[in-house]
C-alpha positions in Angstrom: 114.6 -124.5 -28.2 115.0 -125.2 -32.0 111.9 -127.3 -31.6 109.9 -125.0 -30.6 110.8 -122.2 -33.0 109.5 -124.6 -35.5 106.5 -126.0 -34.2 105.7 -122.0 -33.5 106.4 -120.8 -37.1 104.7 -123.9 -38.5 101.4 -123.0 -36.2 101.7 -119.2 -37.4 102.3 -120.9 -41.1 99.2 -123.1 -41.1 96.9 -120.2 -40.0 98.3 -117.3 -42.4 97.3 -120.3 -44.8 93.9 -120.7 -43.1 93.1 -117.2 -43.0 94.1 -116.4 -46.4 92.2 -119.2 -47.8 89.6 -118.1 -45.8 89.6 -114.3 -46.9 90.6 -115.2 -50.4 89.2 -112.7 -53.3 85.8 -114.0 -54.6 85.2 -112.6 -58.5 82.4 -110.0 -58.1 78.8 -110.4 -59.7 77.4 -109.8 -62.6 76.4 -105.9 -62.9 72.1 -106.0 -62.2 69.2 -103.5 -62.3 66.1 -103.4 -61.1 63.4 -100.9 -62.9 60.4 -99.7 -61.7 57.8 -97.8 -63.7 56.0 -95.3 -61.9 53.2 -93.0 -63.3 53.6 -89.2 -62.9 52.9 -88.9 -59.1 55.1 -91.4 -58.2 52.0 -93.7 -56.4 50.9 -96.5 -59.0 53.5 -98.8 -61.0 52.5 -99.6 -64.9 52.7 -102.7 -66.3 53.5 -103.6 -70.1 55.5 -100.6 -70.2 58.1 -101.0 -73.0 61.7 -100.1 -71.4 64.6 -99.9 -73.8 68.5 -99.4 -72.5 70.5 -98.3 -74.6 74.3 -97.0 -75.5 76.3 -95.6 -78.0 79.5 -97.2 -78.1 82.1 -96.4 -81.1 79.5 -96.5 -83.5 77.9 -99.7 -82.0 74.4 -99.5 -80.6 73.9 -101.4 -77.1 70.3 -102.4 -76.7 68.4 -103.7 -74.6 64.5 -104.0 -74.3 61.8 -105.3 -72.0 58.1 -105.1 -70.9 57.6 -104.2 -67.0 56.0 -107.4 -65.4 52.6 -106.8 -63.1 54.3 -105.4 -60.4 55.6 -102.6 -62.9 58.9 -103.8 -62.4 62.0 -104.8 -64.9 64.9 -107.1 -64.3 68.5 -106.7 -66.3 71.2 -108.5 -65.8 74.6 -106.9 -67.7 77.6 -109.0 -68.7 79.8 -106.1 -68.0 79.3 -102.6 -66.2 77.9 -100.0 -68.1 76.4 -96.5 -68.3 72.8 -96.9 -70.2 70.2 -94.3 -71.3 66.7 -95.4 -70.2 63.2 -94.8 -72.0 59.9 -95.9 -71.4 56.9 -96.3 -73.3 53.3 -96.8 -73.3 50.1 -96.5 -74.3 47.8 -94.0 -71.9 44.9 -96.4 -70.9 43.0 -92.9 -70.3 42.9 -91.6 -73.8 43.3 -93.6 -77.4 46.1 -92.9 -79.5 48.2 -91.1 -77.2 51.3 -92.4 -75.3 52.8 -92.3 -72.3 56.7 -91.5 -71.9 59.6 -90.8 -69.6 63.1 -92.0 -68.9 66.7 -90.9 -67.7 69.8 -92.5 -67.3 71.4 -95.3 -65.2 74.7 -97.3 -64.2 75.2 -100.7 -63.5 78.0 -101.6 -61.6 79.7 -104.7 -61.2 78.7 -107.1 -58.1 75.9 -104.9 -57.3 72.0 -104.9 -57.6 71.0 -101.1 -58.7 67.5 -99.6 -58.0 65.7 -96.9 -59.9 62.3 -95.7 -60.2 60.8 -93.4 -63.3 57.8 -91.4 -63.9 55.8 -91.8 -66.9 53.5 -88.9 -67.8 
């Protein structure tokens, strides 16, 4: 009877140990963002849009800037979550000298892959 007490509680042992390496935590990703640049109407993306990120932290400036790629699109990836303003740039192929601007605001969490569109008018 003794016997089989412990062959049972070493069989429930070695799968507790199975199932916890199993299900063990896993560190979360980095925190990423994916921009799209979007003119007024929401239809066509712009590319070489200048896209800054930025934050005001104790005094310290967080910065961050990039060009939207062909498809009108930006990639970030953030060492640590954060809370950045957005604002976008560029020149308005329709008339010389004058720009085209927009922006907003945007979090990055950790382990996750945020989406976010703006308009540029």
């Amino acid at each position: 009877m003794k016997k089989l007490l412990l062959k049972d509680f070493l069989g429930v042992c070695a799968i507790a140990l199975v199932l916890f390496a199993v299900s063990s935590c896993k560190e979360p990703g980095p925190p990423k963002g994916i921009i799209t640049i979007l003119d007024s109407a929401g239809t066509k993306n712009w590319s070489g849009a200048n896209v800054r990120l930025y934050s005001i932290v104790d005094s310290n400036i967080i910065e961050i800037n990039e060009v939207s790629d062909a498809s009108g699109k930006v990639y970030v990836t953030l060492k640590l979550p954060a809370n950045l303003n957005v604002d976008v740039s560029m020149a308005n192929p329709s008339i010389a000298g004058d720009k085209l601007i927009g922006g907003g605001y945007m979090m990055f969490e950790e382990g996750k892959t945020t989406e976010k569109a703006f308009n540029i008018k």
